[in-house]
C-alpha positions as CSV (number, residue, x, y, z in Angstrom):
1,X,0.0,0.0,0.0
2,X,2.0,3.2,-1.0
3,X,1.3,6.2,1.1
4,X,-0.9,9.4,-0.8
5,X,0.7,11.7,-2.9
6,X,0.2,15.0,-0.5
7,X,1.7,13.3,2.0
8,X,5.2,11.9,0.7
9,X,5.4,15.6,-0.5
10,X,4.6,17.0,3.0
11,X,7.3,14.6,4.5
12,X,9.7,15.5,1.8
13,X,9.3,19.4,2.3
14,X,9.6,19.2,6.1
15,X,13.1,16.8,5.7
16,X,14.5,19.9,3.3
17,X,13.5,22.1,6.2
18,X,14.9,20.1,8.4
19,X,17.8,19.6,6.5
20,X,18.0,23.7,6.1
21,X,17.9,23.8,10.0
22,X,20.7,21.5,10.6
23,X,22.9,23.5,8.2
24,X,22.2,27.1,9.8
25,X,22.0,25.5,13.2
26,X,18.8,26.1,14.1
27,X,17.1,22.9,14.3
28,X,15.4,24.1,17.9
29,X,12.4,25.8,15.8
30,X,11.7,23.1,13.6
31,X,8.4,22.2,15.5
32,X,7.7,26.1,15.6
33,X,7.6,26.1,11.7
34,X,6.2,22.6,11.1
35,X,3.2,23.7,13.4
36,X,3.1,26.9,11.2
37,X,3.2,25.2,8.0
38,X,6.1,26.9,7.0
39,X,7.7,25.1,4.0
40,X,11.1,26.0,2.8
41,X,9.4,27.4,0.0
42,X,7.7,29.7,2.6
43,X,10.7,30.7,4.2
44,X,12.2,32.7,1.3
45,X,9.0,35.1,1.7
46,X,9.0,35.2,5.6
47,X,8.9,38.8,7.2
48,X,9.5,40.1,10.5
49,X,6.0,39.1,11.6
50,X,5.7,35.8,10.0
51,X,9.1,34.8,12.3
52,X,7.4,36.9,15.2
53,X,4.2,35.0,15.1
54,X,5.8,31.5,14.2
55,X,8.7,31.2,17.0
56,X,7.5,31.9,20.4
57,X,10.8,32.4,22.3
58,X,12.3,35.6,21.8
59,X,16.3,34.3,21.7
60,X,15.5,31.8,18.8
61,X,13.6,34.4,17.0
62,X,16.0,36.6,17.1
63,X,18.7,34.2,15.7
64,X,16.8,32.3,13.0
65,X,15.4,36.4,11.9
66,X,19.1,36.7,11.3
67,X,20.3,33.7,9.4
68,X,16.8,33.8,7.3
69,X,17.7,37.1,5.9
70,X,20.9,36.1,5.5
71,X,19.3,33.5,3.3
72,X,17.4,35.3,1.5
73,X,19.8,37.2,0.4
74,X,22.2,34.3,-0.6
75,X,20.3,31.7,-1.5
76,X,17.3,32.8,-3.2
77,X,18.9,36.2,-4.2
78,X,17.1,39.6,-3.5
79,X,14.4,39.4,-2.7
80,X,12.2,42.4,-2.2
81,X,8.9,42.3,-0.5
82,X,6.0,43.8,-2.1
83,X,4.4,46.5,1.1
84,X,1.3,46.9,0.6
85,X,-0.9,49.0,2.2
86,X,-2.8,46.9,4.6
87,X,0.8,45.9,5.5
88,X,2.1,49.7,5.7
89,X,-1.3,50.1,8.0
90,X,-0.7,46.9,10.3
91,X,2.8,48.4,11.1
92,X,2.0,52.2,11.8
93,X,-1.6,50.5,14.1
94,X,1.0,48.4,16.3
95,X,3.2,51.4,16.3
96,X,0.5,53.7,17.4
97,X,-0.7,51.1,20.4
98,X,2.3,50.7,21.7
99,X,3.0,54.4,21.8
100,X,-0.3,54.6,23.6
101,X,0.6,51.9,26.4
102,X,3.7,53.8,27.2
């Protein structure tokens, strides 16, 4: 009996994630991005928020922040994101509430 189609696929993009992980040393978030969904396709469009919103603890954030935009820049070239302006408006709203807890 031979396993679906979606799922040999899912397997293989988690092991090049995986494998990505091992090679940056950052294996510690695997479970972080597997519960995301984030593929290492995804990873080459991850922004600030994505990483905020997929990693919980703040030192491993931090770190794997780094080394993805390190990766982006090397391995998948430059990459620009596209702001648009519901993004442009998300950042200047969490901008303005934290100015206001302060």
């Amino acid at each position: 009996m031979s396993l679906p189609m979606s799922f040999e696929r899912e397997v293989l993009e988690y092991q090049t994630v995986w494998e990505f992980l091992k090679k940056i040393k950052m294996e510690s978030v695997f479970e972080d991005l597997k519960a995301a969904e984030a593929t290492y396709d995804c990873l080459k469009f991850m922004i600030p928020e994505d990483v905020r919103d997929t990693i919980r603890k703040v030192g491993p954030r931090a770190k794997f922040r780094e080394r993805i935009l390190r990766m982006q820049r090397t391995e998948f070239g430059s990459i620009k994101h596209t702001r648009t302006l519901e993004y442009k408006t998300k950042i200047w709203t969490n901008l303005l509430i934290a100015l206001l807890r302060d």
